[in-house]
N, C-alpha and C positions, 0 to 999 in steps of 0.2 A: 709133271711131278704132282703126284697127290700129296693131301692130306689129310690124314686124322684130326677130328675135330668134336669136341661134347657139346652137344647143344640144352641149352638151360631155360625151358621152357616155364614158365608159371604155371602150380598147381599140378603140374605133371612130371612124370620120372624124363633124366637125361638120357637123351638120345647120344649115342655114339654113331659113329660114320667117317665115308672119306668123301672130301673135295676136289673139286678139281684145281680150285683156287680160290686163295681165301676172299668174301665179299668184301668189294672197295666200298666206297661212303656213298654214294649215287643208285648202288645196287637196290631194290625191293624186297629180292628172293633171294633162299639160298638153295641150292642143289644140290640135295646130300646121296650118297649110293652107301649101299647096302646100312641102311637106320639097323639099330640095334639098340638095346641095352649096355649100359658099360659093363655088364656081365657078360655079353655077347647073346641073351636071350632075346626072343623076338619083341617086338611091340605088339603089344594086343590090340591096338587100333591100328592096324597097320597091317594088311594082309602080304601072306608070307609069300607069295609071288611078287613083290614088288620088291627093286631093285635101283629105284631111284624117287627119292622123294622133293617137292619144293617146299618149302616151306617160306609165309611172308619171314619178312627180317621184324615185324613189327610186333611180332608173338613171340619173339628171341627176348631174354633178358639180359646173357652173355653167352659167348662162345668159346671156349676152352679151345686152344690150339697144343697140342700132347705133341712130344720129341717125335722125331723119324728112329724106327727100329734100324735102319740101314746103317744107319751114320754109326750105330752103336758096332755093327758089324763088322764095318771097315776097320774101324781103330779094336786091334785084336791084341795077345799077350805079345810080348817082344822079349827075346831073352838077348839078354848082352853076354 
């Protein structure tokens, strides 16, 4: 199970992305796929063939973990 996650980087715009699992306390790095924009625009330092980025956890300020759209799917209108 992935996740969505905004990365908050100092002095730089938030990266959006999915995880594969969220980093434990031990970890260094984090392994983001498909970085983005929270608009969904590319990263301009971030060439657009890439698909999977590391980044240290030490250049991190906080990491935003956003709902799963699924869960929102399942639970749908109900009529009595």
């Amino acid at each position: 199970m992935s996740f969505t996650v905004i990365l908050h980087i100092p002095n730089e715009t938030s990266v959006a992305g999915e995880v594969e699992e969220l980093p434990k306390p031990t970890d260094n790095i984090i392994v983001v796929m498909n970085p983005r924009q929270k608009d969904g625009k590319d990263l301009h330092y971030i060439d657009q063939g890439a698909v999977k980025v590391i980044w240290p956890l030490a250049k991190i300020s906080f990491i935003e973990v956003l709902g799963d759209s699924e869960e929102e799917k399942i639970i749908g209108f109900v009529r009595e």
